[in-house]
gemmi code that builds the backbone of each chain (N, CA, C; Angstrom):
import gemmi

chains = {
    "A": [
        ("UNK", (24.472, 64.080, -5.188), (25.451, 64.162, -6.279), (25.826, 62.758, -6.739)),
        ("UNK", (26.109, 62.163, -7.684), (26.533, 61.702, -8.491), (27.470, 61.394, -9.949)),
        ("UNK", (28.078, 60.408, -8.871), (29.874, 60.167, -9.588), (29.949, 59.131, -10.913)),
        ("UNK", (30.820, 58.827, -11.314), (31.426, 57.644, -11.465), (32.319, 57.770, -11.053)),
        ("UNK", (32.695, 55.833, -10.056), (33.810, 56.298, -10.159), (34.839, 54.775, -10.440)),
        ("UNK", (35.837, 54.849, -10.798), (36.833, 53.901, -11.365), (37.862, 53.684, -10.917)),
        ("UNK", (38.274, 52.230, -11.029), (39.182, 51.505, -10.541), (40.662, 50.524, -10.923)),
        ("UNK", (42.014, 50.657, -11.291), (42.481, 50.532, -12.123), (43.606, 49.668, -11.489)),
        ("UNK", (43.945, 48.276, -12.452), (45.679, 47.859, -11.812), (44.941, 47.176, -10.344)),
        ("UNK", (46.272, 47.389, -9.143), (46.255, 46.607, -7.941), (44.586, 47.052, -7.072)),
        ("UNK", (44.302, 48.104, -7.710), (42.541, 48.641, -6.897), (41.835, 48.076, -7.042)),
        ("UNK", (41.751, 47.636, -8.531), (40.348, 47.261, -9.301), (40.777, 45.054, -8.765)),
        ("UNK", (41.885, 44.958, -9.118), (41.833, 43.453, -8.370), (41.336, 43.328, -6.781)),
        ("UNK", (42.091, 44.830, -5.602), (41.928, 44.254, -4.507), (40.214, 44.663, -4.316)),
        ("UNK", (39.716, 45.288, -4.923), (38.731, 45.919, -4.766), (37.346, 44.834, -5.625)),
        ("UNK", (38.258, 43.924, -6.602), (36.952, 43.149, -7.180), (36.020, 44.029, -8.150)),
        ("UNK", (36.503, 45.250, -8.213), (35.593, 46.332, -9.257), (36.309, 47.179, -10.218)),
        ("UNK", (35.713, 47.205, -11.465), (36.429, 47.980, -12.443), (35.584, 49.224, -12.113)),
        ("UNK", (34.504, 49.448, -11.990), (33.778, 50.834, -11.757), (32.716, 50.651, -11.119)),
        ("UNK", (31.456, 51.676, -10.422), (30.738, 51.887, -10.091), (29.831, 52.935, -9.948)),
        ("UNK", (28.670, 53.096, -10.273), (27.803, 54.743, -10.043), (27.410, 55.215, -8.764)),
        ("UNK", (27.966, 56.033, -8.140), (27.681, 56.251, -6.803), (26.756, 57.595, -6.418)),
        ("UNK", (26.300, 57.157, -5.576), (25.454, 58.537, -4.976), (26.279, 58.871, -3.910)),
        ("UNK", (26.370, 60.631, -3.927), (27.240, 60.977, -2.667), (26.743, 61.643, -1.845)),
        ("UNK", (26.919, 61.640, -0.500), (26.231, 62.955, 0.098), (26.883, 64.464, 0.123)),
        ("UNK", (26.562, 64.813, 0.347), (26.831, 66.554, -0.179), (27.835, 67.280, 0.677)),
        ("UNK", (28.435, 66.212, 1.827), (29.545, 66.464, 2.599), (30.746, 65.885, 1.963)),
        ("UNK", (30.808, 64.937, 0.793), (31.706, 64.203, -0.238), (32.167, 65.445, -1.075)),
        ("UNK", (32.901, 65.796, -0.979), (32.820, 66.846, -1.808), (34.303, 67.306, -2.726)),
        ("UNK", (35.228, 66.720, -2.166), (36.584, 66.651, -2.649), (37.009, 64.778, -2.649)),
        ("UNK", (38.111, 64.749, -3.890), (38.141, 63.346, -3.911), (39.052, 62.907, -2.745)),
        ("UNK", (39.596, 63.230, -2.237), (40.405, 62.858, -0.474), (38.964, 62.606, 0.340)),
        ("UNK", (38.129, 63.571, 0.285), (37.075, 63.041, 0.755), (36.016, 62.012, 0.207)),
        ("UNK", (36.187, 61.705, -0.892), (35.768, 60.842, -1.268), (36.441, 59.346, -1.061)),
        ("UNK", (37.912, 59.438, -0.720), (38.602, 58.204, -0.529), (38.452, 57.931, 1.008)),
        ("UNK", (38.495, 58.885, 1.640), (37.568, 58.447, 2.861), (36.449, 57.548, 3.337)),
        ("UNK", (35.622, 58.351, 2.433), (34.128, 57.577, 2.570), (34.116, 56.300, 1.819)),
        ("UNK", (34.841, 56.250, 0.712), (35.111, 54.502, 0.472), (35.671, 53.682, 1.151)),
        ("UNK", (37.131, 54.639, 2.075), (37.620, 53.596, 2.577), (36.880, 52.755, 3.922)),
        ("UNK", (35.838, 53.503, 4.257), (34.654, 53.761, 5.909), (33.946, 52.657, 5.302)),
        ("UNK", (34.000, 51.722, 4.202), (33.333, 50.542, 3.813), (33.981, 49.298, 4.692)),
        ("UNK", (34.997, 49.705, 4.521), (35.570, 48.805, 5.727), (36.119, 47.314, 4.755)),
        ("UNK", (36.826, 46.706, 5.336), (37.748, 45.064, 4.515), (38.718, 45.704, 3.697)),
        ("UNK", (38.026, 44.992, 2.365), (39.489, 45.262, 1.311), (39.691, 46.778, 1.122)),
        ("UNK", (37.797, 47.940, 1.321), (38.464, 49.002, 0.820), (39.091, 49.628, 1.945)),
        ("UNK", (39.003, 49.546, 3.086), (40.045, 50.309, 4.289), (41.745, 49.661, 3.815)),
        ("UNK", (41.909, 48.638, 4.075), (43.188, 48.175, 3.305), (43.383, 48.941, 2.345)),
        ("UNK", (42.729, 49.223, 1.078), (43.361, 49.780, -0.144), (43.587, 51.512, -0.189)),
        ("UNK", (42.436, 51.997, 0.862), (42.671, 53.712, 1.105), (42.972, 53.873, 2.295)),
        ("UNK", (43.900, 53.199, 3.045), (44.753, 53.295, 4.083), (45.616, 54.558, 4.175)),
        ("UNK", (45.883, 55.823, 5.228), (46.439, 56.652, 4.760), (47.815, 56.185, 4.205)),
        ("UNK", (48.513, 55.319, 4.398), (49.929, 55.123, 4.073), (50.148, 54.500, 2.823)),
        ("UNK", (48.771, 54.256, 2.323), (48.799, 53.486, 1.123), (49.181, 54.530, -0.555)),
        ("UNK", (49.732, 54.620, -1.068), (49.971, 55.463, -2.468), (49.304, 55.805, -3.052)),
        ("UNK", (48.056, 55.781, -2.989), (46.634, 56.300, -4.258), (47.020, 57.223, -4.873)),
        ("UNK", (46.800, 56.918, -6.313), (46.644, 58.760, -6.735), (44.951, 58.746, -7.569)),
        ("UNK", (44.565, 59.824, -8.151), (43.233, 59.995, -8.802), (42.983, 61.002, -9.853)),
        ("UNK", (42.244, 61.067, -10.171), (42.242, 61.462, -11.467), (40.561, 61.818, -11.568)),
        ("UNK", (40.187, 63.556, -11.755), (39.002, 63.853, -12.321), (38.642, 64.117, -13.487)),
        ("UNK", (37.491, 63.273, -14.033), (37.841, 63.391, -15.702), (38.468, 63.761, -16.362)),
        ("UNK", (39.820, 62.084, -15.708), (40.576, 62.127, -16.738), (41.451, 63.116, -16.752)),
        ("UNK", (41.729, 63.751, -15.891), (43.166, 64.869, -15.008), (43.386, 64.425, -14.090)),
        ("UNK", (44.295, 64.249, -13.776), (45.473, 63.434, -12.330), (45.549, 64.862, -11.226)),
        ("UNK", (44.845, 64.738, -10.094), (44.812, 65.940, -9.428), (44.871, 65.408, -8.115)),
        ("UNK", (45.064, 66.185, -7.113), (45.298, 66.353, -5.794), (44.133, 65.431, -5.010)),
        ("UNK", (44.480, 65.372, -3.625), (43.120, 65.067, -2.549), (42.337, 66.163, -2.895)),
        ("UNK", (42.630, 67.453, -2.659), (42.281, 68.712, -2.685), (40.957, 68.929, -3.765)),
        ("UNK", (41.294, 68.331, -5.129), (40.372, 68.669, -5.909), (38.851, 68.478, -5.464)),
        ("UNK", (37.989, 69.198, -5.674), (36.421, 69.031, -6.027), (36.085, 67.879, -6.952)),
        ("UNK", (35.022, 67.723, -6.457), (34.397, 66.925, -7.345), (32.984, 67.587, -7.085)),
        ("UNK", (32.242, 67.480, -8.699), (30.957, 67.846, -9.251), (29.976, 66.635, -9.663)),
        ("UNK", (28.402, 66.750, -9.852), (27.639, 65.758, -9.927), (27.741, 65.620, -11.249)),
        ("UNK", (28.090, 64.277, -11.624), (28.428, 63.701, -13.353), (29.541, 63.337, -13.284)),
        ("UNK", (30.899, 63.981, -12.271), (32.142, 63.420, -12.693), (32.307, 61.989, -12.786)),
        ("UNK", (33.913, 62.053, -13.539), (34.007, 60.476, -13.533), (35.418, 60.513, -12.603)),
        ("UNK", (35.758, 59.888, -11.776), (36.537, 60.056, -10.681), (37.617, 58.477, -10.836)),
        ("UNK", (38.235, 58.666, -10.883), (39.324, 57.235, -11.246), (40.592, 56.970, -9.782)),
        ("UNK", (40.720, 55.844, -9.073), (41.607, 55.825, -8.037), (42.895, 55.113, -8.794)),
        ("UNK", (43.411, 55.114, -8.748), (45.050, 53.829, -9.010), (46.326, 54.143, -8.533)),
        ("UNK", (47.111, 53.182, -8.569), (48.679, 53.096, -8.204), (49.234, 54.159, -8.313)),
        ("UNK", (50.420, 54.396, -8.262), (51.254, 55.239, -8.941), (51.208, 54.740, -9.962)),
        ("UNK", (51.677, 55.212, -11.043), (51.492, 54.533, -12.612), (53.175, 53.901, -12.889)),
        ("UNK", (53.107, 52.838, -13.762), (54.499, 52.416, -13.839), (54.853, 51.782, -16.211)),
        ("UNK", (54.398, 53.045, -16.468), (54.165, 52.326, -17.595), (55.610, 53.336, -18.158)),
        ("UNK", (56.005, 52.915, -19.764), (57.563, 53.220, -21.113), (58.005, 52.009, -20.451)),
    ],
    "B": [
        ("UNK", (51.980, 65.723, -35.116), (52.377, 65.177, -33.292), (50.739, 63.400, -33.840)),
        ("UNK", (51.499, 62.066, -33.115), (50.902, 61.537, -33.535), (50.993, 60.558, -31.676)),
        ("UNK", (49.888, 60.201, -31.192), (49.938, 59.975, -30.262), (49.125, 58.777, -30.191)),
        ("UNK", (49.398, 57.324, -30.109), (49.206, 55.610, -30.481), (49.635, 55.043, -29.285)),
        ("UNK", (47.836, 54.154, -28.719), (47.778, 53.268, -27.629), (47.285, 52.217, -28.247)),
        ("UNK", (48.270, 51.153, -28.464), (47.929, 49.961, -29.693), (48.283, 48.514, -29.025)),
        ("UNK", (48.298, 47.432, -28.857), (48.358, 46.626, -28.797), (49.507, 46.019, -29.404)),
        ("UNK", (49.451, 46.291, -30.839), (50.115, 45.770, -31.776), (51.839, 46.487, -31.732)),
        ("UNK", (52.343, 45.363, -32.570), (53.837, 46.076, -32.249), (54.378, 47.603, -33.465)),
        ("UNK", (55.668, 48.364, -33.149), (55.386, 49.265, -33.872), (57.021, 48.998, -34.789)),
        ("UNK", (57.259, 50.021, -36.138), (58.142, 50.067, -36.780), (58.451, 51.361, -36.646)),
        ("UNK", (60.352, 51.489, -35.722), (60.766, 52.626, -35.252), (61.166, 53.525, -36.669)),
        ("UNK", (61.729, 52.526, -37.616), (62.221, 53.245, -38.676), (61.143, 53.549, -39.755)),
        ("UNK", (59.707, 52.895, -39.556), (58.497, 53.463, -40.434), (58.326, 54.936, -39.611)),
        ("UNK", (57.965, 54.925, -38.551), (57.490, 56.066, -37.817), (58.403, 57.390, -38.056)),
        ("UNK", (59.565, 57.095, -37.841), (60.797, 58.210, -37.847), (61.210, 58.662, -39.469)),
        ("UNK", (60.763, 57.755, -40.218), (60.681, 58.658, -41.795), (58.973, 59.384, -42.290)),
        ("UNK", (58.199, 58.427, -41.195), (57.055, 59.349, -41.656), (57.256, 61.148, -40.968)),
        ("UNK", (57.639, 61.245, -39.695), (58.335, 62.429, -39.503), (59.661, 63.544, -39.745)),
        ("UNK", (59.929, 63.064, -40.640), (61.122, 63.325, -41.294), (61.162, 64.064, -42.658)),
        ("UNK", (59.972, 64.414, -43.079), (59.963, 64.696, -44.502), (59.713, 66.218, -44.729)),
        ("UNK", (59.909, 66.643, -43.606), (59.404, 68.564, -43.780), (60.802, 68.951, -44.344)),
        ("UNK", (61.662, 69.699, -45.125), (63.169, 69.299, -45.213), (63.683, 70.543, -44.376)),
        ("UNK", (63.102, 71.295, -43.486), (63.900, 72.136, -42.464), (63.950, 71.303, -41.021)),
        ("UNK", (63.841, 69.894, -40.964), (63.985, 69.122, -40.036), (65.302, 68.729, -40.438)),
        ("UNK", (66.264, 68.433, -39.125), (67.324, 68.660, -38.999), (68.211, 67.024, -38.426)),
        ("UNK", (67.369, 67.246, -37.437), (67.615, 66.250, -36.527), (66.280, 65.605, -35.782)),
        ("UNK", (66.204, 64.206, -35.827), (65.368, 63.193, -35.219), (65.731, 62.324, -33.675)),
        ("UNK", (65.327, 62.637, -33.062), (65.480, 61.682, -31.800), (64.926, 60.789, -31.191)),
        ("UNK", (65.404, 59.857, -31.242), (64.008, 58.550, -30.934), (64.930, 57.392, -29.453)),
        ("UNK", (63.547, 57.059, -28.744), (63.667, 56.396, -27.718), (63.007, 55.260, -27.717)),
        ("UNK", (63.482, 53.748, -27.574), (62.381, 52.866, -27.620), (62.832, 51.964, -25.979)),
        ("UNK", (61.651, 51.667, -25.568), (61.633, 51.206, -24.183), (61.526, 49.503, -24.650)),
        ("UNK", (62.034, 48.749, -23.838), (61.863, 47.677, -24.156), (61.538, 46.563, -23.012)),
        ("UNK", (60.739, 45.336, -23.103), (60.804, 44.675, -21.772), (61.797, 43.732, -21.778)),
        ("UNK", (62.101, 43.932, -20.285), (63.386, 43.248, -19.815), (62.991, 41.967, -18.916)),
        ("UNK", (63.680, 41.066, -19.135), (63.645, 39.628, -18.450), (62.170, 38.862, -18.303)),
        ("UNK", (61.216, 39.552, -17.907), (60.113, 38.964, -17.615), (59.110, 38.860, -18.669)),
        ("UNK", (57.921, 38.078, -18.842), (56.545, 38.458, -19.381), (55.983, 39.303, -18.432)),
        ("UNK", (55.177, 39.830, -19.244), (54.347, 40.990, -18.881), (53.073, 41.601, -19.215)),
        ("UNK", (52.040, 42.105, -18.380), (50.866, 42.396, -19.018), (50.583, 43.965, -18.900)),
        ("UNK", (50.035, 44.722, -19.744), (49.877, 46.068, -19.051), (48.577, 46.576, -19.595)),
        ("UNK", (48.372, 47.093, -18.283), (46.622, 47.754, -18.562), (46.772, 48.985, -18.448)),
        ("UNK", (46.222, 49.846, -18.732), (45.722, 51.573, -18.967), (44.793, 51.939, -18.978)),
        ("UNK", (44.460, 53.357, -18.958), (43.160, 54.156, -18.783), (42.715, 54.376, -20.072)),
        ("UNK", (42.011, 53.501, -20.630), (41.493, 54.578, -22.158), (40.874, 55.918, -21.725)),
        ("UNK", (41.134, 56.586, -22.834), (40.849, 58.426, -23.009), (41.818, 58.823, -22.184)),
        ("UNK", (42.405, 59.035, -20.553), (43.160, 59.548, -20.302), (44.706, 59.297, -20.565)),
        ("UNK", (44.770, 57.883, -21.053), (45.967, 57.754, -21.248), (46.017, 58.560, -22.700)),
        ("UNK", (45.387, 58.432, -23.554), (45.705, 59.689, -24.850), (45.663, 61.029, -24.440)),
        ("UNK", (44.925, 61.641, -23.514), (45.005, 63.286, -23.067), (45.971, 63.304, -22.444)),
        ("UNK", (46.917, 62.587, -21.221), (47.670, 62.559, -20.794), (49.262, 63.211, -21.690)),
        ("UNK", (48.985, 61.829, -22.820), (50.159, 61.845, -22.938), (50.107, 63.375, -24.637)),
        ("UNK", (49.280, 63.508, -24.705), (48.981, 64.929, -25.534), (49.119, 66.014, -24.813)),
        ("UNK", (49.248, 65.746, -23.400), (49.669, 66.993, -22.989), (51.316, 67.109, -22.432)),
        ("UNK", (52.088, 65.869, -22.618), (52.678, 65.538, -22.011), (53.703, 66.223, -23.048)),
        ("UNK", (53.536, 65.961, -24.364), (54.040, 66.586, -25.810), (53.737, 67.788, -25.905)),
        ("UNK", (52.436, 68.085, -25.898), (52.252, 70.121, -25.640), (52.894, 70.691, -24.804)),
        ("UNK", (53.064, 69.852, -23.814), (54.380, 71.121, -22.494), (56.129, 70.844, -23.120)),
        ("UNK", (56.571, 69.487, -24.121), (57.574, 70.127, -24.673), (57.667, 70.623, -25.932)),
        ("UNK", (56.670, 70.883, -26.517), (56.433, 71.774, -27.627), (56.707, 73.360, -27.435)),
        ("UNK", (56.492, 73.187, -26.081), (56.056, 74.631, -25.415), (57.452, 74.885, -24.957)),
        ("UNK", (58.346, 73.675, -24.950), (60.039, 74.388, -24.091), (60.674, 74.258, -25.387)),
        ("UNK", (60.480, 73.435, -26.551), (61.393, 72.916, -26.743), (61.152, 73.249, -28.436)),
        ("UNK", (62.107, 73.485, -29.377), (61.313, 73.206, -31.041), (60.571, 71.832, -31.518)),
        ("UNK", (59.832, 71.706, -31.125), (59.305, 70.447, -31.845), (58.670, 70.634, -33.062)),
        ("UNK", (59.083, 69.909, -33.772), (58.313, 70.250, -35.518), (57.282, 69.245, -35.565)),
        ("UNK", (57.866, 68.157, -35.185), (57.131, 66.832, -34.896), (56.876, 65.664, -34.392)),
        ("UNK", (56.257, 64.923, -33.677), (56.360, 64.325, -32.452), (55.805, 62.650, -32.742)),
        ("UNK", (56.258, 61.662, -32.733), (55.173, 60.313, -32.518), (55.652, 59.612, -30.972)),
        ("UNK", (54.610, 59.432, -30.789), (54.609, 58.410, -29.627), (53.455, 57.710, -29.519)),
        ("UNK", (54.297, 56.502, -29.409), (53.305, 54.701, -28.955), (53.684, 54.003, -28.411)),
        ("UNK", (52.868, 53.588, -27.567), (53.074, 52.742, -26.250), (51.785, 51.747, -26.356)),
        ("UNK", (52.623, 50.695, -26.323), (51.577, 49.330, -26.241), (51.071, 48.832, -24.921)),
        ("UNK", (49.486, 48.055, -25.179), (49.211, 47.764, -23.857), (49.281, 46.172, -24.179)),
        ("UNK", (48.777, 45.210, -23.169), (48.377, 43.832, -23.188), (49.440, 42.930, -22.955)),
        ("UNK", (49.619, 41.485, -23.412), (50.714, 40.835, -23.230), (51.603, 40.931, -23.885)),
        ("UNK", (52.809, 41.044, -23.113), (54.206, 41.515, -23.764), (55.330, 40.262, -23.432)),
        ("UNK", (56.319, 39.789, -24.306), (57.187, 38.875, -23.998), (58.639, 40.111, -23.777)),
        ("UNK", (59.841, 39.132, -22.922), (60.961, 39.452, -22.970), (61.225, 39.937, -24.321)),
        ("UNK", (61.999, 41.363, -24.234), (62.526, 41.788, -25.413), (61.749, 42.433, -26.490)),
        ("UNK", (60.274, 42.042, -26.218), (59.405, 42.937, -27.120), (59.870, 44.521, -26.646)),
        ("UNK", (58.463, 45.060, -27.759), (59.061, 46.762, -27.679), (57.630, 47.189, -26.888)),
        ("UNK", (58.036, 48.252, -25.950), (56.906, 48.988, -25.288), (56.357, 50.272, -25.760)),
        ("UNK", (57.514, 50.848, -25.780), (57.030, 52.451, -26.037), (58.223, 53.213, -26.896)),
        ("UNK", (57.798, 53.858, -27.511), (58.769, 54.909, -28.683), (58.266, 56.088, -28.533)),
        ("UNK", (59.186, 56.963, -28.788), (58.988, 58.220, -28.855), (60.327, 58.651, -29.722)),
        ("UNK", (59.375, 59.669, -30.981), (60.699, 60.345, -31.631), (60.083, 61.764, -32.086)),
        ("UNK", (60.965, 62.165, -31.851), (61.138, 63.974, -31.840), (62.120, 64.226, -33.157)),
        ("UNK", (61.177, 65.131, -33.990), (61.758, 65.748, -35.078), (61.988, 67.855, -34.926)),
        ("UNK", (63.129, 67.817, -35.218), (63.400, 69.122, -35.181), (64.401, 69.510, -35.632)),
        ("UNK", (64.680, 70.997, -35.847), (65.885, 71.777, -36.796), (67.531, 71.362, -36.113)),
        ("UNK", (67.439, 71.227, -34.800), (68.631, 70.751, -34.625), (68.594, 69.916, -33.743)),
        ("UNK", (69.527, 68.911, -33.106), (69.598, 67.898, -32.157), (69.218, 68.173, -30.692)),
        ("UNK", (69.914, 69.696, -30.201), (70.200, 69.894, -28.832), (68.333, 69.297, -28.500)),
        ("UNK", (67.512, 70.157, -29.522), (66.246, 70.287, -29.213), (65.174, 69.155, -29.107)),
        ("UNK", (65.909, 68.244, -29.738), (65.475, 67.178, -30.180), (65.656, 66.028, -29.035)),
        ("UNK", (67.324, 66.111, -28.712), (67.070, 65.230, -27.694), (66.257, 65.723, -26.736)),
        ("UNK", (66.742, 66.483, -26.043), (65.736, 67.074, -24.825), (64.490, 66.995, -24.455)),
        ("UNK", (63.832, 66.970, -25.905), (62.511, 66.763, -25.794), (62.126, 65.334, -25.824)),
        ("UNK", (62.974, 64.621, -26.237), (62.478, 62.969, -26.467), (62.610, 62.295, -25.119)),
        ("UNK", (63.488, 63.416, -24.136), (63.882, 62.689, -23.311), (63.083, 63.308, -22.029)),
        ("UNK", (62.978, 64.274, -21.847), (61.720, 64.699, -21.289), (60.418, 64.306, -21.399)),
        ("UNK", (59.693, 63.749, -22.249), (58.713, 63.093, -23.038), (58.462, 62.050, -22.347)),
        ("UNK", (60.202, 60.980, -22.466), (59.893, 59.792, -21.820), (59.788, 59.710, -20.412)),
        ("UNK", (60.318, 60.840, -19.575), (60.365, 60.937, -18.150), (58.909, 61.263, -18.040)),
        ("UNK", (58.635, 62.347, -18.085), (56.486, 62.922, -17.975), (56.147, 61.380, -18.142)),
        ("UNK", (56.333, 60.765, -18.791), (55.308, 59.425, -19.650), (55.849, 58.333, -18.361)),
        ("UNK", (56.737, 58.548, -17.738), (56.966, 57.369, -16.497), (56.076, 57.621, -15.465)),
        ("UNK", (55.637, 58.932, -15.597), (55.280, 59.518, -13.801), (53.590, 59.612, -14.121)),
        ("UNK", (53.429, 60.283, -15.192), (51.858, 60.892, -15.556), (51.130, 60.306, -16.515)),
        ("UNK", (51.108, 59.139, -17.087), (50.163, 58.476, -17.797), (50.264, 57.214, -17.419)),
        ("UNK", (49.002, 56.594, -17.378), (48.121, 55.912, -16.806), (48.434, 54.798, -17.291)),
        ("UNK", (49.707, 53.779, -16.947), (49.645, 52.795, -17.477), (50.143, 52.370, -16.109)),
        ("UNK", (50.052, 50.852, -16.441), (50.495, 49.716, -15.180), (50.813, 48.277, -15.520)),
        ("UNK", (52.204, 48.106, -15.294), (52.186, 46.952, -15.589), (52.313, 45.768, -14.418)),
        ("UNK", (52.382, 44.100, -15.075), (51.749, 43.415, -14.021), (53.190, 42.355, -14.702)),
        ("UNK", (54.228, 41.717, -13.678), (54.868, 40.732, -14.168), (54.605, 39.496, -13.993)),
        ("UNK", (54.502, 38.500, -14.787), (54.097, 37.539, -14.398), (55.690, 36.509, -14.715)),
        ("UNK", (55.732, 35.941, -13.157), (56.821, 35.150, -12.763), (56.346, 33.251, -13.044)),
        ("UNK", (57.086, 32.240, -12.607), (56.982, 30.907, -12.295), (56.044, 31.342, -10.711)),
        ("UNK", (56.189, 31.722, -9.787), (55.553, 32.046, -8.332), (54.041, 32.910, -8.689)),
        ("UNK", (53.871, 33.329, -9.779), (52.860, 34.126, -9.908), (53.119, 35.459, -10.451)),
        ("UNK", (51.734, 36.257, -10.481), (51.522, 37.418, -11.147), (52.198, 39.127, -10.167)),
        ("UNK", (52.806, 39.366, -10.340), (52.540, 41.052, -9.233), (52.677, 42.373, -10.107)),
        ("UNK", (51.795, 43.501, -9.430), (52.236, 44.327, -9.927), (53.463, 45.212, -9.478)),
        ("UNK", (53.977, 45.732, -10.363), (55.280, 46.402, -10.444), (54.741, 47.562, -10.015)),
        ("UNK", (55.983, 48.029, -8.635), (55.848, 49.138, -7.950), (56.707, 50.072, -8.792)),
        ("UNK", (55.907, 51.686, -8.564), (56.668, 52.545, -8.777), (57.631, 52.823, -8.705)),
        ("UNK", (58.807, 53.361, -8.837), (60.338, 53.580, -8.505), (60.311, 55.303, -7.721)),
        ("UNK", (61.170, 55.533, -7.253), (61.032, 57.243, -6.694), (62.270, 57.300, -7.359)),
        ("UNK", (62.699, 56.855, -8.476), (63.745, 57.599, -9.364), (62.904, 58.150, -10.747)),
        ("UNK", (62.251, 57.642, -10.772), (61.659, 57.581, -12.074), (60.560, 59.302, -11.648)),
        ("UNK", (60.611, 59.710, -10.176), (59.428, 60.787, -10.441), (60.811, 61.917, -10.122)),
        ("UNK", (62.313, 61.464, -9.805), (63.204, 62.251, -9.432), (63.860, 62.780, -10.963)),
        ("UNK", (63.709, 61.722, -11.840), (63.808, 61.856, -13.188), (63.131, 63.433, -14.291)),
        ("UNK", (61.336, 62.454, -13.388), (60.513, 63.759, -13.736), (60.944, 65.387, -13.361)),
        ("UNK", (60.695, 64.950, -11.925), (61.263, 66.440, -11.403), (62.609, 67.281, -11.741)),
        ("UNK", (63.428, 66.660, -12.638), (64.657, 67.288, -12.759), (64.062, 68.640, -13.903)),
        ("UNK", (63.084, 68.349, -14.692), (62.502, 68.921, -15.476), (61.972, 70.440, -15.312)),
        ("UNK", (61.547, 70.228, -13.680), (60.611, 71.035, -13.242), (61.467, 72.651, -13.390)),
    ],
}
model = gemmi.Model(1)
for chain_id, residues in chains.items():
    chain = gemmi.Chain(chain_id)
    for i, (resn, *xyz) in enumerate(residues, 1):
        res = gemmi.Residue()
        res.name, res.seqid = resn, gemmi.SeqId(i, " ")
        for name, pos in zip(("N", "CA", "C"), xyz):
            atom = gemmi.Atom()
            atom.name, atom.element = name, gemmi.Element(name[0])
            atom.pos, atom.b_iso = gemmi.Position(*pos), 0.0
            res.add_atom(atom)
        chain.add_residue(res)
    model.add_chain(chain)
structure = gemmi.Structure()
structure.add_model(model)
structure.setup_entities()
């Protein structure tokens, strides 16, 4: 399967990446599980998907749960809490 | 319903007569956010920050009379005292009007995709969330 996925605000600085195309394995299958397997990269991304850390995400472009699925094509987005008005 | 992620700065009293002209509109309610003390930079999600905040207006369309809706919120560098974000709600009477402008601006603190970054004399940080601002939201619920 295959994502995009994106990086926004304090992620995309600690992380050094605005986006990336990823291949997933077929046990990736929800985006909690997907913040897992990024964070199993280990350095800045264990620091940034730390469980205590605030992430929220967003599947194309809908702000949804760990819980949600993810499908091959999505575009998958991590960031802050949002602080924008 | 007119929904603007611009850079550029906006005119509260252009916007609020372009919504104003149906003549069973009653009452207008408008909110403008402004930055306080610091410079500032703010980045966003293009595409979701416009679906976001289109849906953010369809759920008080859906409580509330809205006849007609603008909201714009700027991204990029911002000085002390510039303007951030507006929102004005046109409708047959006030009760409806505020409510919705003000609901509008709470959804738009918690659920669209913006972030801003202050930049001090010590350096740049980003600005943490508040847990008033989602207690705000939730009063809604």
């Amino acid at each position: 399967m295959k994502v995009t996925v994106l990086f926004f605000a304090s992620l995309r600085e600690q992380l050094g990446s605005p986006r990336e195309e990823l291949e997933l394995p077929a046990s990736v299958a929800t985006v909690g599980a997907l913040r897992d397997h990024l964070r199993a990269r280990g350095g800045a991304w264990d620091s940034v998907f730390a469980p205590n850390k605030p992430v929220r995400a967003a599947v194309n472009q809908d702000m949804v749960q760990p819980a949600a699925a993810i499908k091959n094509g999505d575009e998958v987005a991590f960031f802050p809490p949002v602080t924008g008005g | 319903m007119k929904i603007a992620i611009q850079r550029e700065d906006f005119d509260l009293g252009a916007e609020t007569r372009a919504i104003s002209k149906n003549p069973k509109i009653g009452a207008v309610a408008s909110f403008v956010g402004l930055v306080r003390d610091v410079r500032m930079s703010l980045e966003h999600y293009p595409g979701m920050t416009e679906s976001a905040l289109r849906k953010i207006v369809d759920e008080a369309a859906s409580r509330w009379q809205v006849m007609d809706c603008t909201v714009i919120h700027r991204y990029g560098d911002l000085e002390p005292n510039d303007q951030i974000v507006m929102v004005a709600v046109a409708s047959a009477h006030r009760g409806d009007a505020f409510q919705a402008c003000e609901f509008i601006m709470d959804y738009l603190k918690t659920q669209a995709p913006f972030w801003k970054k202050e930049h001090r004399a010590g350096g740049a940080t980003w600005v943490e969330a508040r847990a008033s601002d989602d207690e705000a939201a939730d009063r809604w619920k």
